[in-house]
N, CA, C and O of each residue as an XYZ file, in Angstrom:
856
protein
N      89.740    375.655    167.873
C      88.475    375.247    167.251
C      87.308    375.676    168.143
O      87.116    375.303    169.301
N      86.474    376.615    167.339
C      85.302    377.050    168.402
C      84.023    375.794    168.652
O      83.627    375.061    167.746
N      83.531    375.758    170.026
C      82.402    374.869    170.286
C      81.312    375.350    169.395
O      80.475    374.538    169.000
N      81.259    376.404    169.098
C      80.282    377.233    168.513
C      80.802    378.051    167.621
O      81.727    378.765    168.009
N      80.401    378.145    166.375
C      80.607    379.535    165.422
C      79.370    379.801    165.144
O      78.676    379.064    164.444
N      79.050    380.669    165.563
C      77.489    382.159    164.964
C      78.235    382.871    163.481
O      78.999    383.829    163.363
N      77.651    381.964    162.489
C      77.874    382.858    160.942
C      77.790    384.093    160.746
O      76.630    384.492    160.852
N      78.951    385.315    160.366
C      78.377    386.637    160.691
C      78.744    386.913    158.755
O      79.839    387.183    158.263
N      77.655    386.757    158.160
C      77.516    387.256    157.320
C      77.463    389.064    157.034
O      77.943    389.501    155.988
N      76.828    390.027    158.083
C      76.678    391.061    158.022
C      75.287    391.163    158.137
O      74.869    392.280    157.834
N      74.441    390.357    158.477
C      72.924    390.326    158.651
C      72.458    389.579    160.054
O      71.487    388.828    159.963
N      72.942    389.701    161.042
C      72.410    388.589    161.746
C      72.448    389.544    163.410
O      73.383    390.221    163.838
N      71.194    389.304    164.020
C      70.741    389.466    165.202
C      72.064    389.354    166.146
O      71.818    389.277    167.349
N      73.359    389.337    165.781
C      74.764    388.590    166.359
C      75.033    388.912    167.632
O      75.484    388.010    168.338
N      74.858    390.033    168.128
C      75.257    390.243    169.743
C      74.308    389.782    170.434
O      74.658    389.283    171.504
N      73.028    389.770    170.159
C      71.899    389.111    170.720
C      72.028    387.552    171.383
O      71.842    387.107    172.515
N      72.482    386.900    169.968
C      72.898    385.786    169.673
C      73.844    384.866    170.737
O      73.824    383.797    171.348
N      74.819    386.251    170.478
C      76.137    385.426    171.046
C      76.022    385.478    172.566
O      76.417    384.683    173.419
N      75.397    386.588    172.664
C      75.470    386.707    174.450
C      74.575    385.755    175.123
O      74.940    385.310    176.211
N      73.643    385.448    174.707
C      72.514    384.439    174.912
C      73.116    382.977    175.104
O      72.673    382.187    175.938
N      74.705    382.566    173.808
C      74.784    381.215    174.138
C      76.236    381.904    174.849
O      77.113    381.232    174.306
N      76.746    382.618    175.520
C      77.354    382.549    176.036
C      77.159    382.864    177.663
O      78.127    382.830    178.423
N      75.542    383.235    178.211
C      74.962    383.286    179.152
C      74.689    381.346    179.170
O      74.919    380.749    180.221
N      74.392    380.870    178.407
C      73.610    378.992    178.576
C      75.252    378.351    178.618
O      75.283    377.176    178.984
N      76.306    378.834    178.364
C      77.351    377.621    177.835
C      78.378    379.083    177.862
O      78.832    379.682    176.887
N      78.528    379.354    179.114
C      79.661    379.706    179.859
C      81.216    379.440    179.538
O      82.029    380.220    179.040
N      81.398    378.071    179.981
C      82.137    376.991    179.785
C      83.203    376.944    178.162
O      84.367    376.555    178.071
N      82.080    377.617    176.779
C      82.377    376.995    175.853
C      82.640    378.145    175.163
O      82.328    379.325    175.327
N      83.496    377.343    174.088
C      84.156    378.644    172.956
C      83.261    378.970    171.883
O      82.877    378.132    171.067
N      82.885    380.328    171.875
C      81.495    380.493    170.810
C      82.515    381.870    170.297
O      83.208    382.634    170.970
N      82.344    381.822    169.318
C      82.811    382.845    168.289
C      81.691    383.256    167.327
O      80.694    382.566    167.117
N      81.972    384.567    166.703
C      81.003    385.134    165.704
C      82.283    385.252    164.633
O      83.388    385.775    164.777
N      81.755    384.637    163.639
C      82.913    384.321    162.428
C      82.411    384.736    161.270
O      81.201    384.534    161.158
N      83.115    385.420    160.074
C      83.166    385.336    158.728
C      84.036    384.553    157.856
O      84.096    384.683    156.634
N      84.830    383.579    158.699
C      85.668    383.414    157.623
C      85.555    381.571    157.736
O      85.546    380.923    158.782
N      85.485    381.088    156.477
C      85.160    380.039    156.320
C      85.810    378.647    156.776
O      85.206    377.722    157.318
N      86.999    378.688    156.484
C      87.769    377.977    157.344
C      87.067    377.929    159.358
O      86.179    377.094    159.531
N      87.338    378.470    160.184
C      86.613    378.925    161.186
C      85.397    378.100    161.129
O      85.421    377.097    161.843
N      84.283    378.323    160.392
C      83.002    377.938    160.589
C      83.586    376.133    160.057
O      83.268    375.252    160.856
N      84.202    375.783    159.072
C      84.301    374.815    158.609
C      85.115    373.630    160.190
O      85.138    372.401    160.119
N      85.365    373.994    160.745
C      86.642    373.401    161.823
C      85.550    373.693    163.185
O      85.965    373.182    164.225
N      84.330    374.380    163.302
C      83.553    374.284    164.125
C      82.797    373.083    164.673
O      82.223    372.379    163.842
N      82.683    372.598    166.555
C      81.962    371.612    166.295
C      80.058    371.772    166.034
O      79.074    371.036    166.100
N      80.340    373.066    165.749
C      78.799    373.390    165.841
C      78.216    374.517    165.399
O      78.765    375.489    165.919
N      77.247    374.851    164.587
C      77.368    376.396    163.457
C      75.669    376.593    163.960
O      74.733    375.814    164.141
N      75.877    378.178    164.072
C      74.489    378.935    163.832
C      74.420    379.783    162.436
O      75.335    380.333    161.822
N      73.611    379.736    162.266
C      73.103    380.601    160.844
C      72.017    381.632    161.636
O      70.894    381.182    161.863
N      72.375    383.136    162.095
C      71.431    383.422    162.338
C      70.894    384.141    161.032
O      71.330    383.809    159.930
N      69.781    385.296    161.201
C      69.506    386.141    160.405
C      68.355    386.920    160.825
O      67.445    386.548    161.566
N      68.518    388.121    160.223
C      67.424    389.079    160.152
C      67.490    390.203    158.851
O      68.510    390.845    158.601
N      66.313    390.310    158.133
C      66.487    391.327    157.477
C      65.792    390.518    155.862
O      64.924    389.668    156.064
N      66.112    390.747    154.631
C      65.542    390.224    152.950
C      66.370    388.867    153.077
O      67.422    388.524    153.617
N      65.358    388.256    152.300
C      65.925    387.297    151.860
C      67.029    387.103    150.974
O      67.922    386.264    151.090
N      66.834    388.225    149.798
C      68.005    388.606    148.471
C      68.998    388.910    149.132
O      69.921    388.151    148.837
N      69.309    389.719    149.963
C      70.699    390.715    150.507
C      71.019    389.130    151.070
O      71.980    388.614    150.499
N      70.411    388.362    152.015
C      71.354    387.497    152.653
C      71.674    386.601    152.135
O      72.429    385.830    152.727
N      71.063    386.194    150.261
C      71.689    384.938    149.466
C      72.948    385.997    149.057
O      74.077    385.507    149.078
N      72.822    387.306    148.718
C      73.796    388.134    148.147
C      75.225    387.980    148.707
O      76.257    387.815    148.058
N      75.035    388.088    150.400
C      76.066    388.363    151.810
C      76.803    387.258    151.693
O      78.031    387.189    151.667
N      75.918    386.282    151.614
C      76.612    384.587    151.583
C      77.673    384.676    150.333
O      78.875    384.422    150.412
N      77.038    385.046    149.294
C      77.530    384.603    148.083
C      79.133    385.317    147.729
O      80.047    384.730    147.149
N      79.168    386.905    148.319
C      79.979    387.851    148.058
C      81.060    387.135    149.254
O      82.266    387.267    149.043
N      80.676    386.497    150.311
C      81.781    386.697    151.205
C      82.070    385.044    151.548
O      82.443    384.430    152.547
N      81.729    384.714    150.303
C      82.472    383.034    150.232
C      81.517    382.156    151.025
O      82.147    381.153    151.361
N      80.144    382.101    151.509
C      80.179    381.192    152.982
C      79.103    380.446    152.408
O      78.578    379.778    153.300
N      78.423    380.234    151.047
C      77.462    379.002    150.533
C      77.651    378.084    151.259
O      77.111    377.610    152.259
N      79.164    377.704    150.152
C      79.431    376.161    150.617
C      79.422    375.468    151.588
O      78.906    374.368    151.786
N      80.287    376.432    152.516
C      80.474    376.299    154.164
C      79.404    375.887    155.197
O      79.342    375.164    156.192
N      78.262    377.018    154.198
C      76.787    376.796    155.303
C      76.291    375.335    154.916
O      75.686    374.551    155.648
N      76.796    375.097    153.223
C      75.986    373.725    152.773
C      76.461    372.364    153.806
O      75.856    371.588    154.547
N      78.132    372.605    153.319
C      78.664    371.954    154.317
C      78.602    371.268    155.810
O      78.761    370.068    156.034
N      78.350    372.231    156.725
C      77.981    372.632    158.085
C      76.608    371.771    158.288
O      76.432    370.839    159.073
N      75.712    372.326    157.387
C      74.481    372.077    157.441
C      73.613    370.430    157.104
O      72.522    369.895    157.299
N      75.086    370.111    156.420
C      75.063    368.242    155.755
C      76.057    367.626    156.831
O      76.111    366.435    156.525
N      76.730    367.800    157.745
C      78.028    366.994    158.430
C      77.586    366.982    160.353
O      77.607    366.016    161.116
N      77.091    368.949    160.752
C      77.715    368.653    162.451
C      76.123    369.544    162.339
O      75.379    370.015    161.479
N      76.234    369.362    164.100
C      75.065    370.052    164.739
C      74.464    371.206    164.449
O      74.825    372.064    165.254
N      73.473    371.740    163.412
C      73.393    373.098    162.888
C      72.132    373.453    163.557
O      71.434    372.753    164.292
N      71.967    374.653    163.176
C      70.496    375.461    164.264
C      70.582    376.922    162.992
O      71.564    377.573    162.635
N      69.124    377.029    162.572
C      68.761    378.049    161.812
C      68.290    378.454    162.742
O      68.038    377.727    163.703
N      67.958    380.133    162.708
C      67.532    381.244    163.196
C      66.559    382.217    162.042
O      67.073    382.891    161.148
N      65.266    382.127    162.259
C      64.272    383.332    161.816
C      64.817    382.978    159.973
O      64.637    381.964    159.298
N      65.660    384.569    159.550
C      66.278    384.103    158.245
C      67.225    383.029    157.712
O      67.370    382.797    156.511
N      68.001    382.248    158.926
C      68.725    381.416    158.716
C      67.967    380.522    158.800
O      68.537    379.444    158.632
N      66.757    380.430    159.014
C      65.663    379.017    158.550
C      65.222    379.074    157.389
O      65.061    378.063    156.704
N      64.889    380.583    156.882
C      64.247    380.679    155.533
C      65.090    380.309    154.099
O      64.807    379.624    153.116
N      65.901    380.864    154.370
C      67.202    380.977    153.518
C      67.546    378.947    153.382
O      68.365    378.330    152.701
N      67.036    378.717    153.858
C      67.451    377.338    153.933
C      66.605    375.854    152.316
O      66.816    374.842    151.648
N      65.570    377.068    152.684
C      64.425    376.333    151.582
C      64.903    376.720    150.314
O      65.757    377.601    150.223
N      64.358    376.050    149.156
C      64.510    376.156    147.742
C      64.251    377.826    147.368
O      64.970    378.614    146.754
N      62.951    377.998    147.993
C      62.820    380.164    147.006
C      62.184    380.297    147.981
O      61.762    379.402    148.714
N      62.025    381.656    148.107
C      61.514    382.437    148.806
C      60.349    383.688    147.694
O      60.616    384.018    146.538
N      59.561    383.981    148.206
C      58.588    384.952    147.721
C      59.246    386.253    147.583
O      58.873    387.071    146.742
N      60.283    386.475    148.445
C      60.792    387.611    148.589
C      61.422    387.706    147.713
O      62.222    386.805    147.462
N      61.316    388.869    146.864
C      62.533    388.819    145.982
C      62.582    388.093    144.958
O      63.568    388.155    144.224
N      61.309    387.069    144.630
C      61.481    385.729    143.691
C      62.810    385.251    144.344
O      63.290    384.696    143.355
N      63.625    385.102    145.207
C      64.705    384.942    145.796
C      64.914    383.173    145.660
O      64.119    382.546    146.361
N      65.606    382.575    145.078
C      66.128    380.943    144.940
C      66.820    380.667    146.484
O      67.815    381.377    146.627
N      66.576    379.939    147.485
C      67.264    379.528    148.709
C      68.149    378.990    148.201
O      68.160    378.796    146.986
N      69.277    378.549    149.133
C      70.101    377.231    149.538
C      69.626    375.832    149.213
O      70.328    374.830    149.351
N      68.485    375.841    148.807
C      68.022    374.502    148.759
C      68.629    373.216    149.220
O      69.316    372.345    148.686
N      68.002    373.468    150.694
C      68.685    372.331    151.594
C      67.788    371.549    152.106
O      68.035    370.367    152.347
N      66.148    372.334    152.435
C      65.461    371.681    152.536
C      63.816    371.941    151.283
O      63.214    373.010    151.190
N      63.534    370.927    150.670
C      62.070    371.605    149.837
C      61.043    371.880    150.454
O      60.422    371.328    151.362
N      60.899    372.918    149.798
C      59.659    374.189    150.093
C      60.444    375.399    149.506
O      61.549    375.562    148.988
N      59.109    376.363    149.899
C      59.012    377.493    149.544
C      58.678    378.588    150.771
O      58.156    378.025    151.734
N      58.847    379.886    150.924
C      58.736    380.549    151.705
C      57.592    381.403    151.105
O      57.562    381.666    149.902
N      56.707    381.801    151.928
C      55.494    382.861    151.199
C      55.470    383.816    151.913
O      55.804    383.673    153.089
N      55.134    384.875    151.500
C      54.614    386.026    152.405
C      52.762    385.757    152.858
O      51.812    385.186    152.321
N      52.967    386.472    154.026
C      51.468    385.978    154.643
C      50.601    387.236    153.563
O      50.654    388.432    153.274
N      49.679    385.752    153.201
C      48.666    386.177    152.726
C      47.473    387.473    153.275
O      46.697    387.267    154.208
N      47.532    388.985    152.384
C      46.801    389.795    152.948
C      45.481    388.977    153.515
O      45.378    388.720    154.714
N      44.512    388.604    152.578
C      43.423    388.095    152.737
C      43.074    387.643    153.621
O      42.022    387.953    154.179
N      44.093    386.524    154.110
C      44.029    385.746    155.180
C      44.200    386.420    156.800
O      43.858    385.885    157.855
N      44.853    387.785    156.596
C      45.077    387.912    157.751
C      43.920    388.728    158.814
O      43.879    389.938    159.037
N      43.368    388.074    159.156
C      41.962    388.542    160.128
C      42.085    387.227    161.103
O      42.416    386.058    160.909
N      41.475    388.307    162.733
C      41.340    387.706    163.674
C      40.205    386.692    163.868
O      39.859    386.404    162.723
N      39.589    386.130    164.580
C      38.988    385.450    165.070
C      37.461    386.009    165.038
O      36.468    385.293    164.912
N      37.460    387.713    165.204
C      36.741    388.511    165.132
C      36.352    389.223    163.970
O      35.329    389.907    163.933
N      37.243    389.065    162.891
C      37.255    389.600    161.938
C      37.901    391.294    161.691
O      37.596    392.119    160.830
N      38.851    391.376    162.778
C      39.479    392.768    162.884
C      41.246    392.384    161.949
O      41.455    391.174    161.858
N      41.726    392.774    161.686
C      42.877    392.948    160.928
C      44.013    392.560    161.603
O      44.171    393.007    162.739
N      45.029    391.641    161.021
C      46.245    391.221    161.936
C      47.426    392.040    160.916
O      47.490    392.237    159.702
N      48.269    392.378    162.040
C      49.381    393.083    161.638
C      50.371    392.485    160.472
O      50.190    391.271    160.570
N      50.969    392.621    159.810
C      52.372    391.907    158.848
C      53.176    393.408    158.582
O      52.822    394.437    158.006
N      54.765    392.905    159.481
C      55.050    391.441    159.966
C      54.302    391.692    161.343
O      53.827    392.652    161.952
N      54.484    389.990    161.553
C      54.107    389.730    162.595
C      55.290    389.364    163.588
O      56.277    388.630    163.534
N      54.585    390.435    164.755
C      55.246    390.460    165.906
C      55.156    390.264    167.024
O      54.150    390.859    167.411
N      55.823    389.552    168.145
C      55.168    389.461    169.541
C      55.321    387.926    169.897
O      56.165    387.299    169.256
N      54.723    387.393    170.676
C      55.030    385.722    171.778
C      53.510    385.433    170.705
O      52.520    385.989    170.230
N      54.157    384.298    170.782
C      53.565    383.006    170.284
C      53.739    381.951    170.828
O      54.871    381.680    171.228
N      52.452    380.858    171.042
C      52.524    379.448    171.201
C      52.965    378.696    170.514
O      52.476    378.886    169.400
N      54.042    377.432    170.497
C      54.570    376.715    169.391
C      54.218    375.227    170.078
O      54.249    375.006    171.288
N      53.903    374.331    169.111
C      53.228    373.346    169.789
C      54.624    372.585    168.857
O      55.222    372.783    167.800
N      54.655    371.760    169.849
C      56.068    370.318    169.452
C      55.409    369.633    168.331
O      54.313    369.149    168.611
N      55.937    369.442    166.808
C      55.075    368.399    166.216
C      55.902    366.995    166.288
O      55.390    366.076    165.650
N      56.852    366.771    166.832
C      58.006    365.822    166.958
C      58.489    365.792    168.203
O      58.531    366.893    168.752
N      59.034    364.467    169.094
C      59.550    364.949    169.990
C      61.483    364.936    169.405
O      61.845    364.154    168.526
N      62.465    365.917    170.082
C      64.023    365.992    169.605
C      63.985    366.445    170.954
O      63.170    366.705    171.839
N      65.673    366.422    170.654
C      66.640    367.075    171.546
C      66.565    368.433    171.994
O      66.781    368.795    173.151
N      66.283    369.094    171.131
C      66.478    370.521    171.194
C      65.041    371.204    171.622
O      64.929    372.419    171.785
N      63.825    370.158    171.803
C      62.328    370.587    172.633
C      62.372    370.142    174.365
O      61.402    370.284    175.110
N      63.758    369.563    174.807
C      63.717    368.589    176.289
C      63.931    369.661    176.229
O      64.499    370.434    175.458
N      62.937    369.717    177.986
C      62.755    370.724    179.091
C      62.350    371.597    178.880
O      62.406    372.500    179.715
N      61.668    371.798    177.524
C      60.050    372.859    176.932
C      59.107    372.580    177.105
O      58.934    371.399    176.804
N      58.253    373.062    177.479
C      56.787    372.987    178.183
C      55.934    372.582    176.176
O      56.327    373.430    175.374
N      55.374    371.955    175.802
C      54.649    371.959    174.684
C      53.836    373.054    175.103
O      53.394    373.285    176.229
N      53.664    373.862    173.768
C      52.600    375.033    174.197
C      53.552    376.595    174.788
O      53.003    377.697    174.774
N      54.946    376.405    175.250
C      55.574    377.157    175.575
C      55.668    378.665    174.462
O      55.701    378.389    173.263
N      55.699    379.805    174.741
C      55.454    380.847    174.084
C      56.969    380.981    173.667
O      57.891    380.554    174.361
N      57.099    381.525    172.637
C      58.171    381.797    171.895
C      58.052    383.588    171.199
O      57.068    384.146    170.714
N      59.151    383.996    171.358
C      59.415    385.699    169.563
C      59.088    385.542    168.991
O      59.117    384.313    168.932
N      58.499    385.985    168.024
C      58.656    386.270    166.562
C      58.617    387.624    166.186
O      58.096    388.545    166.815
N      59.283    387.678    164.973
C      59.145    389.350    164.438
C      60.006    388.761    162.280
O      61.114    388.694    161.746
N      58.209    388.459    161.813
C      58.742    387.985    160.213
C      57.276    388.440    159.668
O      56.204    388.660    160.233
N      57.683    388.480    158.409
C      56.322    388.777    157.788
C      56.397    387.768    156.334
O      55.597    388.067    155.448
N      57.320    386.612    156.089
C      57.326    385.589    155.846
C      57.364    383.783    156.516
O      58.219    383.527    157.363
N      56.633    382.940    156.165
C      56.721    381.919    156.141
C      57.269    380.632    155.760
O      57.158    380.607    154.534
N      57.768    379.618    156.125
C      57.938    378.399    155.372
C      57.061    377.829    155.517
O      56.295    377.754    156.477
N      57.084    376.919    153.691
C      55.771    376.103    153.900
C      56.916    374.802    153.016
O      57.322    374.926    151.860
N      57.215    373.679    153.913
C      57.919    372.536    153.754
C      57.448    371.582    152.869
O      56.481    370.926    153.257
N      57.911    371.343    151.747
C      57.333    370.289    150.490
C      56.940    369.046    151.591
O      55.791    368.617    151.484
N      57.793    368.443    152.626
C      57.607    367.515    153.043
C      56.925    367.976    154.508
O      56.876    369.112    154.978
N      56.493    366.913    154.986
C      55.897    367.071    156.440
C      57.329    366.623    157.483
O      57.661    367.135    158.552
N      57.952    365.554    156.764
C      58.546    364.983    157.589
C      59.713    365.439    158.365
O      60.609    364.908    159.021
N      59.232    367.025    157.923
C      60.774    367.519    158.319
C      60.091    368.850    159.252
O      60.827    369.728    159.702
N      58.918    368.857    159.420
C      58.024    369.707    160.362
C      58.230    369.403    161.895
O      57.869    368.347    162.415
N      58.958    370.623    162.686
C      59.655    369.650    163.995
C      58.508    370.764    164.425
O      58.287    370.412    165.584
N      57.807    371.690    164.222
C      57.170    372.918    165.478
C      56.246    373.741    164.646
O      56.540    374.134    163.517
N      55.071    373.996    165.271
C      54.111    374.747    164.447
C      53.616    375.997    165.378
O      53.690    375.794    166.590
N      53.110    377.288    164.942
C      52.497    378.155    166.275
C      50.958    378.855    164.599
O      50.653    378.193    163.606
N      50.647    379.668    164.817
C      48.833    380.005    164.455
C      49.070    381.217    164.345
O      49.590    381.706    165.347
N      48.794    382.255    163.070
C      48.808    383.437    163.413
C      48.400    383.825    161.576
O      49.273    383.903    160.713
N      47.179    383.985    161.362
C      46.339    383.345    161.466
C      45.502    382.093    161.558
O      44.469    381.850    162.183
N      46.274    381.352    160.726
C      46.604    379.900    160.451
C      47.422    379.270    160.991
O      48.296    380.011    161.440
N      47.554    378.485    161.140
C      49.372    377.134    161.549
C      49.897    377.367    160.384
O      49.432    377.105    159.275
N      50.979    377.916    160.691
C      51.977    377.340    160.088
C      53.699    377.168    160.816
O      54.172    377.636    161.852
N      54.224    376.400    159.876
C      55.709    375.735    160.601
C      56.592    376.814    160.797
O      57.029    377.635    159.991
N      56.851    376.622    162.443
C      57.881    377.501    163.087
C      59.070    376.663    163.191
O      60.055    377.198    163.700
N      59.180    375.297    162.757
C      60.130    374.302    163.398
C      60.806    373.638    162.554
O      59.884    373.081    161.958
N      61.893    373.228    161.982
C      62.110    372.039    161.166
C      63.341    371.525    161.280
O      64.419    372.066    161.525
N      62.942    370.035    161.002
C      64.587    369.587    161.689
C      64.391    368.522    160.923
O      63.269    368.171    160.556
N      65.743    367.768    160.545
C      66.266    367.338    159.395
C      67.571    366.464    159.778
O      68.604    367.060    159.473
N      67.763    365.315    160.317
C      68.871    365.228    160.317
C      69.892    365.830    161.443
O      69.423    366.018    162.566
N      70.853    366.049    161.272
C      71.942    367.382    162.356
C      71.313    368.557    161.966
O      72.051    369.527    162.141
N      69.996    368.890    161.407
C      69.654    370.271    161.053
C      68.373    370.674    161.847
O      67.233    370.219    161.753
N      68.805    371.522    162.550
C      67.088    372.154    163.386
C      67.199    373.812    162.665
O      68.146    374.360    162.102
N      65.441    374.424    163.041
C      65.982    375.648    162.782
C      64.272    375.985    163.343
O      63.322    375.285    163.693
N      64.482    377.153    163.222
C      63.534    378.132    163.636
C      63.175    379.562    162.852
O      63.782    380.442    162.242
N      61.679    379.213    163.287
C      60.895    381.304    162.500
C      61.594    382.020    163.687
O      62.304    382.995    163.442
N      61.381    381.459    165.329
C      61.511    382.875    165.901
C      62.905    382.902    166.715
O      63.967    382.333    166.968
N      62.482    383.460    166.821
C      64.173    383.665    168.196
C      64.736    383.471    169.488
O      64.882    384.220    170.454
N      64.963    382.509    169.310
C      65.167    381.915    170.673
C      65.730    383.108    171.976
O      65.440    383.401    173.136
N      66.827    383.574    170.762
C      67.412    384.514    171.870
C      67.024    385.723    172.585
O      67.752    386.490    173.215
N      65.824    385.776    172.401
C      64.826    386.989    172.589
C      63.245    386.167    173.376
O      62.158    386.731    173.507
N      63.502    385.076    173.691
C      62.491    384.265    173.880
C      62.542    383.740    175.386
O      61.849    382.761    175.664
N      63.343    384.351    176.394
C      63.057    384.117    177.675
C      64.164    382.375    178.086
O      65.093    381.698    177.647
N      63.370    382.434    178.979
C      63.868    381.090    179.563
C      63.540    379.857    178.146
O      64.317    378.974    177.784
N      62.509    380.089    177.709
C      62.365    378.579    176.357
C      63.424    379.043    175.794
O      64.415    378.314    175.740
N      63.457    380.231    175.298
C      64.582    380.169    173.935
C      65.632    379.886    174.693
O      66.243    378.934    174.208
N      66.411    380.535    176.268
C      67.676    379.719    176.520
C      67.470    378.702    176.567
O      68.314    378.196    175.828
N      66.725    377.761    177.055
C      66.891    376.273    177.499
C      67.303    375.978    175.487
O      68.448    375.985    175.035
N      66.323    375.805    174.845
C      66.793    375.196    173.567
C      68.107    375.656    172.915
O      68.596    375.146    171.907
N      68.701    376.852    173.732
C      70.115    377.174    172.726
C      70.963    376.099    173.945
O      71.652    375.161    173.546
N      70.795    376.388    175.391
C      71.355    375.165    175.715
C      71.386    373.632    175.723
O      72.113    372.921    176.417
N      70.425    373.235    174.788
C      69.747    372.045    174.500
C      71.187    372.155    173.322
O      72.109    371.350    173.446
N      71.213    373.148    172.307
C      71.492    372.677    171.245
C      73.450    372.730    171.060
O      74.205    372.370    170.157
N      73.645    373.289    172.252
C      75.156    373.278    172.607
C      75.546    372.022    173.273
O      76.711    372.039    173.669
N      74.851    370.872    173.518
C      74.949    369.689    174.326
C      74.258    368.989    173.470
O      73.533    368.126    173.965
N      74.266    369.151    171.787
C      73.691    368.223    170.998
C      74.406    367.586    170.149
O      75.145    368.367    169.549
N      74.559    366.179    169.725
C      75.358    365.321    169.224
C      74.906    365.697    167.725
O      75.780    365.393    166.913
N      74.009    366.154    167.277
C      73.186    365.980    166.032
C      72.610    364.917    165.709
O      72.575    364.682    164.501
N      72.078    364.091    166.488
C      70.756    362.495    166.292
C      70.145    363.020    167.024
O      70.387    363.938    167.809
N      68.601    361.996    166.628
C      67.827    362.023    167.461
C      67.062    361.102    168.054
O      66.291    361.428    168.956
């Protein structure tokens, strides 16, 4: 039984991933899995992702692992990643794409209009590069993060959460919006921890030493 299974749908940042929690948690059995059983017998599941929203409801759907993720995602310690956060909400913009609907909301693409600096010069989409993420909650998986600590990103979509109450992290680009959400045994993230320096290890080792409460 792995301490860890990283979901390998065929879309996911995975060597990145794996080497990252296997640099924080040495010690522990982390596998990159497709097969459902495996993820189901895990004490602990990543969903990473990168890439459309459609192809990765598609990946899930063709290679059996809905349920599994629904599963996973309602019972033991789970952690979304970038698309494995998005994919999580009711639809996505992309694609008119229907999520997992695990948590309500919707995902948008950043608004052209909106995107101007401070100065009024033009911001890139997607958006890429370190960002500030400010704690909107204190959890498990923010001990031994500096609030304000810079974080990855590289998305040119958003979640925007029906509820607040499930808003764990926010960062500005042009606007705030939610980089964070946690739910229960469910955390997840816009950016990438594993590409994110010392914050992103500390929180993947935060989240390998997590009971799922908070």
């Amino acid at each position: 039984m792995a301490d860890v299974a990283i979901i390998d749908y065929g879309m996911g940042n995975l060597l990145s991933v794996s080497k990252a929690f296997e640099h924080v948690a040495s010690a522990a059995n982390i596998v990159v899995t497709s097969d459902p059983s495996a993820i189901a017998a895990a004490t602990r599941v990543v969903f990473p992702g990168v890439g459309a929203m459609p192809d990765c409801i598609r990946e899930l759907q063709l290679r059996g692992l809905v349920e599994v993720v629904k599963q996973a995602a309602a019972e033991k310690p789970f952690l979304g990643i970038c698309l494995g956060m998005q994919a999580l909400f009711e639809h996505s913009e992309e694609g008119d794409c229907a999520g997992l609907g695990l948590l309500p909301g919707n995902v948008r693409l950043f608004p052209a209009e909106a995107m101007k600096d401070e100065q009024g010069q033009k911001l890139k989409v997607p958006h890429i590069g370190w960002n500030r993420v400010q704690q909107a909650v204190p959890h498990p998986l923010w001990a031994g993060i500096e609030d304000g600590a810079r974080f990855y990103f590289v998305h040119s979509y958003f979640a925007e959460p029906a509820s607040p109450d499930v808003v764990a992290g926010t960062t500005h680009y042009p606007f705030a919006f939610t980089c964070a959400v946690a739910s229960a045994n469910l955390f997840a993230v816009q950016f990438h921890p594993e590409k994110s320096q010392a914050a992103g290890l500390r929180l993947l080792a935060n989240f390998v030493s997590w009971d799922g409460t908070r």
